[in-house]
N, C-alpha and C positions, 0 to 999 in steps of 0.2 A: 296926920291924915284927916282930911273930910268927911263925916260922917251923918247923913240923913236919915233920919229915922222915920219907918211910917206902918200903918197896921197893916196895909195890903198894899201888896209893890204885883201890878201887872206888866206881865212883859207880853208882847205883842200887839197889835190892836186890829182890824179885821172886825167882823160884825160877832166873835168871841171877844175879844179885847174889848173893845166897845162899850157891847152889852153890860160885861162885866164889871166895866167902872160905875156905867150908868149905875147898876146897882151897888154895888158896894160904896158909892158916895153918899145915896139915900139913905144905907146903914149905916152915916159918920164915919166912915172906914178910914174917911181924909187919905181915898186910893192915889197913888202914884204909877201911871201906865208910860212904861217905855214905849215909842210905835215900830223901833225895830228897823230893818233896811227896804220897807217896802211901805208905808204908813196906807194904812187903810187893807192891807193885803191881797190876796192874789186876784180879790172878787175887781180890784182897780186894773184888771187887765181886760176886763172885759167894756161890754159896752151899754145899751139896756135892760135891765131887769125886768122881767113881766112875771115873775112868778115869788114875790116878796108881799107878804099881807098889806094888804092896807092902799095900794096904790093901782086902782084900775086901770089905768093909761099906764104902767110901766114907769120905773124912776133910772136915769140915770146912775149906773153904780158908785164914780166915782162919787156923784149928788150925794147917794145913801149914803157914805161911808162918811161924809161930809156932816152929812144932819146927823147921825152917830154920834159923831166926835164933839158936833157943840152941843149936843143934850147933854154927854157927859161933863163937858168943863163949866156946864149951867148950873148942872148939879154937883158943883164943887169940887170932880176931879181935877189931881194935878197931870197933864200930859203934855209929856216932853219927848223930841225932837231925841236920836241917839238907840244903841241896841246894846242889850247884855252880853258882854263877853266871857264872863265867868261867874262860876253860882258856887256857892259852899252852904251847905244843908246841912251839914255835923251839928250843928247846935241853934237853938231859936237863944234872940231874932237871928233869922237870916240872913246871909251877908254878900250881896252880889256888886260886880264890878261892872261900869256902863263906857262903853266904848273903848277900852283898854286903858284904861284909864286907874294906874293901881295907887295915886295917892286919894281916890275918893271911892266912896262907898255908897253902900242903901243896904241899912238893915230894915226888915221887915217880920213882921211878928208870922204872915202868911204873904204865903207867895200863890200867884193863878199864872199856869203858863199856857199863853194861847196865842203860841209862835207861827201855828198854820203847819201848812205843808208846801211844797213846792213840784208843778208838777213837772216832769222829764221831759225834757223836747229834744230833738235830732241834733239841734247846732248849727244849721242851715240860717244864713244870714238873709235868707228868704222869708223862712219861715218866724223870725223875728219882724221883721221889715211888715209881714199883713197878722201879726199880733191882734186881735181884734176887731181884723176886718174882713173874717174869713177862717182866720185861723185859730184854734180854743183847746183848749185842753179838758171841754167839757160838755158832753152831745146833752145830759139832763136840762144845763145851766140855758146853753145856747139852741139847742134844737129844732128849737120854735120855730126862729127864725128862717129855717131851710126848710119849710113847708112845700112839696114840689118839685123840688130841685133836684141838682144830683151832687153826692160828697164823696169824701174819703174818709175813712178808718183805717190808722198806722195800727198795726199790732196785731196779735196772735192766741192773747191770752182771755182767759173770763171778760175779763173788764172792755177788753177791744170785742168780744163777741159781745157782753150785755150791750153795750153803744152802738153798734154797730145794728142789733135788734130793734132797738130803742129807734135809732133813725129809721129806721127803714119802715117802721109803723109813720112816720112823717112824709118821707122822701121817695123823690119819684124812680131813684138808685140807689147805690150804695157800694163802693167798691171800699173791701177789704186788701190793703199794701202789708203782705205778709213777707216777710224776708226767709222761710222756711217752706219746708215741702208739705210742712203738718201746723193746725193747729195746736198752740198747747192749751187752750181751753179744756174744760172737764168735758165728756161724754157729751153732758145735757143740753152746755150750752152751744157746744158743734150741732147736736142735733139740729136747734134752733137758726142756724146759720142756714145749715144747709136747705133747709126746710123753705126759707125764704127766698120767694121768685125773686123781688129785684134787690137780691144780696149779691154780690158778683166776688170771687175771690181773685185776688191777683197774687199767684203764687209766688214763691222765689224772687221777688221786686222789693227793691230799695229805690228811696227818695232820691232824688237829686236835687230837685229845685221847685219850690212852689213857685206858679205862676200868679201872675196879676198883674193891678195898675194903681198906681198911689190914689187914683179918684175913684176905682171902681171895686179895689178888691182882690181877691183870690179868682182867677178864672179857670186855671187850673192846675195839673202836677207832672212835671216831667220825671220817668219811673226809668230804671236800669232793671234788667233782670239777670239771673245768674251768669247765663250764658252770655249777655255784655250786649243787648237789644235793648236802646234806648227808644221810647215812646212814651207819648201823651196823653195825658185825658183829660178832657174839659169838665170842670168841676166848679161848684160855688161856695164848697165848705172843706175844708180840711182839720180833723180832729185828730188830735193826739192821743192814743188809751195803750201807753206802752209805761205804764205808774206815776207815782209818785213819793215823794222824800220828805219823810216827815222831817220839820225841824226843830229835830231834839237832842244833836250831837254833844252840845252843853251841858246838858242837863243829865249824860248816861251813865257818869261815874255816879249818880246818888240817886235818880229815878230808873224804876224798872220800866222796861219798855218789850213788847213783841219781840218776834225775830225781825222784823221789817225796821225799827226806830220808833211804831207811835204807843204812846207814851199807856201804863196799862192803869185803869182805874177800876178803884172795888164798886161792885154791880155797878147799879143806874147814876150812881155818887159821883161826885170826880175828883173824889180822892185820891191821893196816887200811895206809893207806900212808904211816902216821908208823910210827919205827921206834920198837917200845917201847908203841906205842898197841896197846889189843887191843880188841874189840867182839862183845857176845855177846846174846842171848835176841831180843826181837823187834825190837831196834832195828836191827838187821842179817838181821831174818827176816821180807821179806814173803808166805809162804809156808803155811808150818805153824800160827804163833803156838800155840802149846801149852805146857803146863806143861815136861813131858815134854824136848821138846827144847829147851826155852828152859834148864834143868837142865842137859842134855849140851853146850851151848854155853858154861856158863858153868866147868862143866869143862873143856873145850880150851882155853879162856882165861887159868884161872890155870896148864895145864902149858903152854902156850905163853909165858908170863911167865915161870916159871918158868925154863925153858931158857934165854930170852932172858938172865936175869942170869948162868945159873950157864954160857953161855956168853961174859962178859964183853964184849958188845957196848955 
């Protein structure tokens, strides 16, 4: 068997991963970052960024993830192309398997896992097809951009009522596609829906097909309702806020995690409860999910590995 040895083996990469190597290479960590099956992660689904420090005019996300990636390999990480199919945490170093791959290895003295999350979409070959151009799994990320306009919000819960709020301080509408006769949102945040003029709820309605045109976009969503009344709305946005899956299915025989999958760390740390394991961006953040902090987590991560060596534990 093949065997790599290195002080910090990052799995994921995203603006956690990233981050993460960037620093742990400056600490000689001489990190090693898997990019996993989506390199750059979910933030490469999208399209311009206007709410990332440092860049007035907006950056290209895929750009960011890009300048990410070679600041870190400037700074002496090694990142390779491949995703972790199996981890064993029983004993340091650590010993994880890359691609299915069981005559080679990577042991690792500390591991950072900052796999992301992946958010739940319908299945509509529609709603793949305007991915990015119209379509988002993110009203914070993307919202801007619907300044005036009118969208949709799939879902029923917290998350599709916060977004749905969130837009509608932007948006010149807002139609809620609820597939139920009730929200399941708490009290507070129904209040909040309700409260709002141009919230509109569409009750009892399921998606069928997002509309558009390969040059122009999402224009809008052909809806079915219980009773079997097929109807349109013309629309500029389509958001997804019915969750998301953290990805941590690998890692649940030996890290603890929520009831949901993300992954739990002690207080502000991102410790997890192997010693040596650390956990950073949204696989540990059901919350925020942003560029932004998913970056500052994947800093705490490598000074938290960091310590952990150069305290000889």
């Amino acid at each position: 068997m093949s065997v790599t040895s290195t002080k910090c083996l990052i799995v994921g990469s995203g603006p956690a991963g990233y981050t993460a190597a960037i620093y742990a290479a400056r600490a000689a960590l001489q990190p090693i970052l898997y990019e996993g099956l989506q390199p750059g992660g979910q933030l490469t689904t999208t399209t311009l960024i206007e709410n990332f420090p440092g860049y007035p005019e907006g950056i290209d996300a895929n750009q960011l993830m890009s300048d990410m990636r070679e600041q870190a390999v400037r700074l002496g990480a090694d990142i390779r192309p491949g995703y972790v199919s199996a981890v064993d945490f029983g004993n340091r170093p650590f010993r994880v398997t890359v691609d299915g791959q069981a005559d080679e290895a990577i042991e690792a003295q500390t591991v950072i896992i900052a796999t992301g999350a992946t958010a739940k979409y319908l299945g509509l070959e529609s709603e793949n097809r305007f991915r990015g151009m119209g379509v988002s799994a993110c009203a914070t990320c993307d919202g801007f951009f619907y300044r005036g306009k009118e969208v949709a919000v799939v879902g029923g819960g917290d998350t599709a009522c916060e977004e749905a709020s969130y837009l509608a301080s932007l948006c010149r509408k807002v139609y809620m596609i609820v597939r139920r006769n009730e929200l399941r949102a708490s009290k507070a945040m129904q209040k909040r829906v309700m409260e709002s003029e141009n919230i509109e709820i569409l009750w009892e309605c399921q998606t069928e097909e997002v509309l558009g045109t390969d040059a122009g976009g999402v224009t809008g969503v052909r809806l079915v309702r219980k009773d079997g009344e097929h109807f349109e709305k013309q629309i500029d946005g389509f958001f997804l806020a019915i969750g998301h899956h953290p990805n941590s299915d690998i890692f649940k025989d030996w890290i603890a995690t929520d009831a949901n999958g993300y992954i739990l760390t002690d207080g502000k740390s991102s410790k997890t409860n192997v010693a040596g394991v650390f956990a950073a961006g949204d696989v540990q953040d059901p919350q925020y999910r942003q560029a932004i902090a998913a970056a500052g987590s994947g800093c705490r991560a490598a000074l938290d590995a960091e310590r952990f060596i150069l305290e000889g534990r």
